[in-house]
C-alpha positions in Angstrom: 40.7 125.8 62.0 40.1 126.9 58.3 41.4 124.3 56.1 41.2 124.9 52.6 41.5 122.7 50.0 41.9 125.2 46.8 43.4 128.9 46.6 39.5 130.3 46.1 38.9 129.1 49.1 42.0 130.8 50.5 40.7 134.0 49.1 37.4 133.7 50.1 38.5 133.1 53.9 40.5 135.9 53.9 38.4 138.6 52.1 35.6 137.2 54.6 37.9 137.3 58.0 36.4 139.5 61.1 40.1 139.6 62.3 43.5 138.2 62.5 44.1 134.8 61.1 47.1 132.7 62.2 48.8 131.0 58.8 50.0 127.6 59.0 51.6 125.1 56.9 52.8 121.8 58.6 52.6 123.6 62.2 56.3 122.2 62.8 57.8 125.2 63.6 56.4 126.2 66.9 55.3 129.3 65.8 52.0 130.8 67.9 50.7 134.1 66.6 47.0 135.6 67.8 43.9 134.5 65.1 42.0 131.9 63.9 44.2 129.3 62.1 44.8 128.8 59.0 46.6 126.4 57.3 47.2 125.7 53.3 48.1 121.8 54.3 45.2 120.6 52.2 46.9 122.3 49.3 48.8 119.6 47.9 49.9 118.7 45.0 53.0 118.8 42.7 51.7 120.0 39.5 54.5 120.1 37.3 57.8 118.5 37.7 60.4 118.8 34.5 63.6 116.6 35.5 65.3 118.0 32.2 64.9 121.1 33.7 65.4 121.1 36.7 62.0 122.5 37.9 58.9 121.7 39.7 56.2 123.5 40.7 53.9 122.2 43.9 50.9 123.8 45.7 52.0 125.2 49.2 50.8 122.2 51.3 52.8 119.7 49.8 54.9 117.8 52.2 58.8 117.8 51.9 58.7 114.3 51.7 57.2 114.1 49.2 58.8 116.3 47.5 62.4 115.0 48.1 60.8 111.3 47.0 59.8 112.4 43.8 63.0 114.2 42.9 65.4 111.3 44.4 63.4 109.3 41.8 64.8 111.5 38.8 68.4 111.5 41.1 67.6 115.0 42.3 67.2 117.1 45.6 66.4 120.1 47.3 70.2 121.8 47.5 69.4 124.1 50.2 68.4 121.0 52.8 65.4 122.9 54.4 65.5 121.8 58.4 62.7 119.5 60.1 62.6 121.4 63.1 60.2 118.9 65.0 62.4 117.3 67.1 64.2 120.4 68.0 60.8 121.9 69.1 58.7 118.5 70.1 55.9 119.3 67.4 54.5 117.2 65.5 53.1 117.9 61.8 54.3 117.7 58.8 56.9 119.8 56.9 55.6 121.6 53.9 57.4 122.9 51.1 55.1 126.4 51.3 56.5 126.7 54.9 60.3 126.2 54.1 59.9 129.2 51.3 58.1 131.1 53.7 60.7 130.7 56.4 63.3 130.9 53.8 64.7 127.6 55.5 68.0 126.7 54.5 70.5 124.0 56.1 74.1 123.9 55.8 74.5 123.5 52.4 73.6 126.9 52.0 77.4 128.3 52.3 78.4 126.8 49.2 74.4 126.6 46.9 73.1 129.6 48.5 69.1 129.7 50.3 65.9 128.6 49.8 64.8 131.8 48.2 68.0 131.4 45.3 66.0 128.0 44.3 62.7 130.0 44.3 61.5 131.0 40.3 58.3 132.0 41.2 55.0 132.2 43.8 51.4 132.5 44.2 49.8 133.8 47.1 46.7 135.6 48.3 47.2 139.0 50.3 45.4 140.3 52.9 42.7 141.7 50.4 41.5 138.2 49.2 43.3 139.4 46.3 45.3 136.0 44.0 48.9 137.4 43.0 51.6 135.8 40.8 55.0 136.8 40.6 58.1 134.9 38.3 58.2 131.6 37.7 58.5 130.4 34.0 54.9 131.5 33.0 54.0 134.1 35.4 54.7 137.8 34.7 55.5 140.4 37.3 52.9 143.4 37.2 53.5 145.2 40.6 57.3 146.7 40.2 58.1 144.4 43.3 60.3 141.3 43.1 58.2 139.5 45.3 59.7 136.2 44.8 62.3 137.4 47.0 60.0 139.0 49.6 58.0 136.3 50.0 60.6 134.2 50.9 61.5 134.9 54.9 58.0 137.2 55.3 56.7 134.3 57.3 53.3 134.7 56.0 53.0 138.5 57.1 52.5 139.6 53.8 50.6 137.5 52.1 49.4 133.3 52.2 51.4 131.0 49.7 49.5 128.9 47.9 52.1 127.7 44.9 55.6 127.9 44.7 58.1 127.1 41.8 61.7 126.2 42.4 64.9 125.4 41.1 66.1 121.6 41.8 69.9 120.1 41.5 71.4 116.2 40.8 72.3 114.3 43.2 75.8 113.4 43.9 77.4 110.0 43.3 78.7 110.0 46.7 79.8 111.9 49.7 81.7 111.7 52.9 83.3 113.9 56.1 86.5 115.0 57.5 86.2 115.1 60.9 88.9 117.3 62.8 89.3 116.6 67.1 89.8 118.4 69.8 90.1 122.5 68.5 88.8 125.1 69.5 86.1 127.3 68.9 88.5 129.8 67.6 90.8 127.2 66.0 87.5 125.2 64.1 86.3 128.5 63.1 89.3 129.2 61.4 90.0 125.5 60.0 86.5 126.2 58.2 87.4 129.3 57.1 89.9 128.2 55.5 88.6 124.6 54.2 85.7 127.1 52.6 87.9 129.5 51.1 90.1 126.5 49.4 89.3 124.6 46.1 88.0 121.6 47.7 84.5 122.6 47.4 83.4 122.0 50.7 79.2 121.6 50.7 79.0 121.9 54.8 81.3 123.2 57.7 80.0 122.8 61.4 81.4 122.8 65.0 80.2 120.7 67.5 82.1 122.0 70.6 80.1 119.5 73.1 81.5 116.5 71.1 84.7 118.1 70.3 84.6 117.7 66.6 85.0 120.0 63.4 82.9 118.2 60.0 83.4 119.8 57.0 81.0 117.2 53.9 82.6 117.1 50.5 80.5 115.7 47.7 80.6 114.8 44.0 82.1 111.7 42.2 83.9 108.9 44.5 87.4 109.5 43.1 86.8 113.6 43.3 85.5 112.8 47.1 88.7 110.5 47.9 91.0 113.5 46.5 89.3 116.4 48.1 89.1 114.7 51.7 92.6 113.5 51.2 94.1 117.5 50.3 92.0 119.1 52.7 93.7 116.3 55.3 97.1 118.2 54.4 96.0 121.3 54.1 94.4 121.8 57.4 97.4 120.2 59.5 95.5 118.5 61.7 96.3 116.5 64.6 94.0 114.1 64.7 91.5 113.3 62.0 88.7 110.5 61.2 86.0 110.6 58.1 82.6 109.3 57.8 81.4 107.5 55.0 78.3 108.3 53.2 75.8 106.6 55.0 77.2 107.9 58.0 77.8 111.0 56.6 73.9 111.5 55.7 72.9 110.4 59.8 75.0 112.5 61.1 74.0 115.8 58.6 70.4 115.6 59.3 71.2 115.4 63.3 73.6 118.1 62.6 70.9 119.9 60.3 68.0 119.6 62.3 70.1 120.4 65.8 69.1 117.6 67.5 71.7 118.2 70.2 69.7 121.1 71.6 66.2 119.3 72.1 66.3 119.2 76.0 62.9 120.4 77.2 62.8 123.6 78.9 65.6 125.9 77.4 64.9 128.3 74.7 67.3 127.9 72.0 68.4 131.4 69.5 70.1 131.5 65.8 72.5 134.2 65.9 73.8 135.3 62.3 77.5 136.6 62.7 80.5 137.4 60.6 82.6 133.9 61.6 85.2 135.6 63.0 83.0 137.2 65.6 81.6 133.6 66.3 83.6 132.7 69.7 83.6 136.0 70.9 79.4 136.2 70.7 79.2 132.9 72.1 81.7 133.4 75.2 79.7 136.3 76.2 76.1 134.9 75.5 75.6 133.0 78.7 74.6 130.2 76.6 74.7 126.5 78.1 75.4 125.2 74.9 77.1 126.4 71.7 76.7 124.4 67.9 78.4 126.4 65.0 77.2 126.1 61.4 77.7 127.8 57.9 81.4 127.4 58.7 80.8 129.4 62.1 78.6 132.3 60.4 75.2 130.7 62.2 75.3 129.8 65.6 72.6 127.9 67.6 72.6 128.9 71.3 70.9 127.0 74.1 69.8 129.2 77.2 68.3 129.3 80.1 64.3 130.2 80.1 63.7 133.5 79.4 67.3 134.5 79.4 68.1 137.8 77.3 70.7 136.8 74.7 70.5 140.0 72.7 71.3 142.0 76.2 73.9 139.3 76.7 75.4 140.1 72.9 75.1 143.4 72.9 75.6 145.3 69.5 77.3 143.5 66.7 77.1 143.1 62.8 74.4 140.1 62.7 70.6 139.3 64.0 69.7 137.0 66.7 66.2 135.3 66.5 64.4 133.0 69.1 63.8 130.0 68.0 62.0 128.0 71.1 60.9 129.8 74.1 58.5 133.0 74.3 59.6 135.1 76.7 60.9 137.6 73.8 60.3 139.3 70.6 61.5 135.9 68.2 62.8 138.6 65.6 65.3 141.1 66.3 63.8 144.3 66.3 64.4 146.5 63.6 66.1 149.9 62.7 63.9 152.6 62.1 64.5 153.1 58.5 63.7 149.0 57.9 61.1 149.2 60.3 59.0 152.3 58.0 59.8 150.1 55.1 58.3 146.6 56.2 55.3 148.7 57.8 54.8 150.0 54.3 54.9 146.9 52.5 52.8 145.3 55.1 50.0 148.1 54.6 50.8 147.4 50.9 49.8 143.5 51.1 47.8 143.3 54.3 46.4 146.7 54.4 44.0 145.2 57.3 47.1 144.0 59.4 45.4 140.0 59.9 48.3 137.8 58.6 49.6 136.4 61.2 49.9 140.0 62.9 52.6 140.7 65.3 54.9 138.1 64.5 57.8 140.3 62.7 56.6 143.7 64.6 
């Protein structure tokens, strides 16, 4: 395994690669392409933080952790909650921040803060050429017409190896808690966090947990703000039976919720199907799935199947993407149109004109 400990020595592996070369950051995600291995984990280093701001900047091998610790000193976070998959996929590892931008990992919290790649100001990364590139951020200046903060963000390493990323950070708030709703539906929770989501409650997270028969939607801010919004979204909603969490609990049971710990049974392969909500129960009726979790108030759902079972035969066509998140007997993208198809096989010759970052992972 190459392990670099500088972004020369990123480019110098690269321009000097014989043949593919499988990119790695914390090696959490399961994620097994063809090459020799890479991995920018000895990159790491935050090397700007401004709390006043709101920014920092950290090299791409910089663990979450610490990343989270040093910004819940200055009683900041990460908004967009990236997910530790490891329990999910039994890896071990380490989460790096360079590895939730390239995944564009973003939690629950994204339905009301938006994605990883809304925090993301700016990147540096070496292409398939050996070539160094910058792109945003508050010093860097975009020279190639391409907005390649944005691309960067979800490519999965396919276009080029991040080696720096600068990002947007948020406060903390004083407190939080959950309203959890019993007993409905798929079709009935899906439409209680419609409608929780759509109020002016400001709901940060909406999930279904069908197994355990409960609907949490997470309200945060200042204590009284917390007690009123809980309180009105108790009446507006009509619920039968109710309970809330209280912060502490409320944290435990986000990350569980987060991370999808409910799926981690050995053996299954497990998909995340993007959906209009409304479509939700329908998709997951008709998936053959053993087990159902709704999240992003019922706009993500996390299916668990049998092995090898074929969940986009099973779903059929509809307005959303389904990718396979543990398991290999499939393509874990959805294959493409042909019109997005010609475009990401041009921007791939653009950036990796040799096709040896982590080739054949997004087709």
């Amino acid at each position: 395994m190459h392990t670099p400990q500088t972004e020369t020595a990123v480019a110098e592996i690269i321009k000097g690669a014989g043949g593919p070369l499988a990119i790695a950051g914390g090696g959490t995600r399961g994620i097994a392409v063809a090459g020799d291995a890479l991995s920018v984990a000895g990159l790491r280093e935050v090397t700007l933080y401004e709390p006043g701001a709101m920014t920092m900047v950290a090299q791409a091998g910089t663990p979450v952790s610490e990343i989270e610790a040093t910004l819940a000193a200055e009683n900041q976070r990460l908004a967009f909650e990236p997910m530790d998959a490891r329990v999910l996929m039994g890896t071990d590892g380490t989460p790096t921040i360079g590895g939730v931008m390239a995944a564009n990992a973003s939690g629950p919290r994204r339905i009301s803060v938006g994605a990883a790649r809304d925090f993301l100001l700016g990147v540096r990364f070496v292409d398939g050429a050996g070539a160094v590139v910058k792109n945003g951020g508050r010093v860097m200046k975009n020279v190639t017409g391409y907005d390649l903060v944005k691309l960067m963000s979800g490519a999965h390493g396919t276009l080029g190896v991040l080696t720096e990323v600068s990002f947007k950070t948020l406060p903390r708030p004083e407190t939080q808690a959950t309203l959890l709703l019993h007993g409905l539906s798929d079709a009935q929770a899906v439409q209680a966090m419609s409608r929780a989501l759509g109020s002016p409650f400001e709901t940060s997270g909406a999930v279904h947990d069908p197994a355990a028969g409960v609907t949490a939607l997470r309200v945060e801010g200042f204590e009284a703000s917390v007690a009123y919004r809980i309180q009105s979204l108790t009446e507006r909603l009509g619920a039968r039976e109710v309970s809330t969490l209280d912060a502490e609990e409320t944290t435990q049971r986000w990350a569980a919720w987060r991370d999808v710990h409910g799926f981690a049974q050995d053996g299954d392969d497990v998909w995340r199907v993007s959906c209009k909500p409304s479509d939700g129960p329908a998709l997951a009726a008709k998936s053959g799935a053993e087990g159902v979790f709704y999240d992003w108030g019922g706009g993500l759902l996390w299916l668990r199947t049998a092995a090898g079972h074929d969940l986009r035969a099973a779903l059929g066509r509809y307005d959303g993407h389904a990718t396979l998140v543990r398991g290999n007997a499939h393509p874990r993208f959805e294959p493409e149109a042909a019109g997005v198809a010609a475009l990401s096989k041009g921007l791939r010759a653009r950036f990796d004109p040799r096709g040896i970052l982590n080739a054949g992972l997004m087709g």
